[in-house]
N, C-alpha and C positions, 0 to 999 in steps of 0.2 A: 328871720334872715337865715340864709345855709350857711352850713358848715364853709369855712375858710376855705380855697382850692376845692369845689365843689358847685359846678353851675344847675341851679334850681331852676325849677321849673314858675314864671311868671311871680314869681316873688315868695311863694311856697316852699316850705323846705323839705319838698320832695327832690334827691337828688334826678338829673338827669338820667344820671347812669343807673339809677336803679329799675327805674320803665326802659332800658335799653338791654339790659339783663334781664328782667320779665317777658320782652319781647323775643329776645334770640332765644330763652329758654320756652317757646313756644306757647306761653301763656295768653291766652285768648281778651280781646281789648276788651271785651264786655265784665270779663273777672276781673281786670284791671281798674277798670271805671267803677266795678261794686266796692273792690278794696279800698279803695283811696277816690269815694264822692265828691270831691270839693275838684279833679280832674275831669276835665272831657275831652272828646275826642280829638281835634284839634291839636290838645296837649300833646299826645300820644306821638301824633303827624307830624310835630314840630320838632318834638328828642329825633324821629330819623333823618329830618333832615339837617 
């Protein structure tokens, strides 16, 4: 489960904001998707919108 006032991603306690922060900070989805495997791309697509 995530952290309290924190929306996860698909039930993972990957914050939202944290791929939303890797994102603006120009981090490429492919390095994204190697750091944290258990994400894919989709996921990615789903935190921007």
């Amino acid at each position: 489960m995530c952290n309290p006032g924190k929306t996860c991603i698909r039930g993972m306690r990957i914050p939202v904001s944290l791929i939303l922060n890797l994102v603006a900070n120009g981090k490429p989805n492919q390095e994204i998707l190697e750091e944290y495997p258990d994400l894919e791309l989709d996921d990615i697509k789903q935190c921007l919108f």
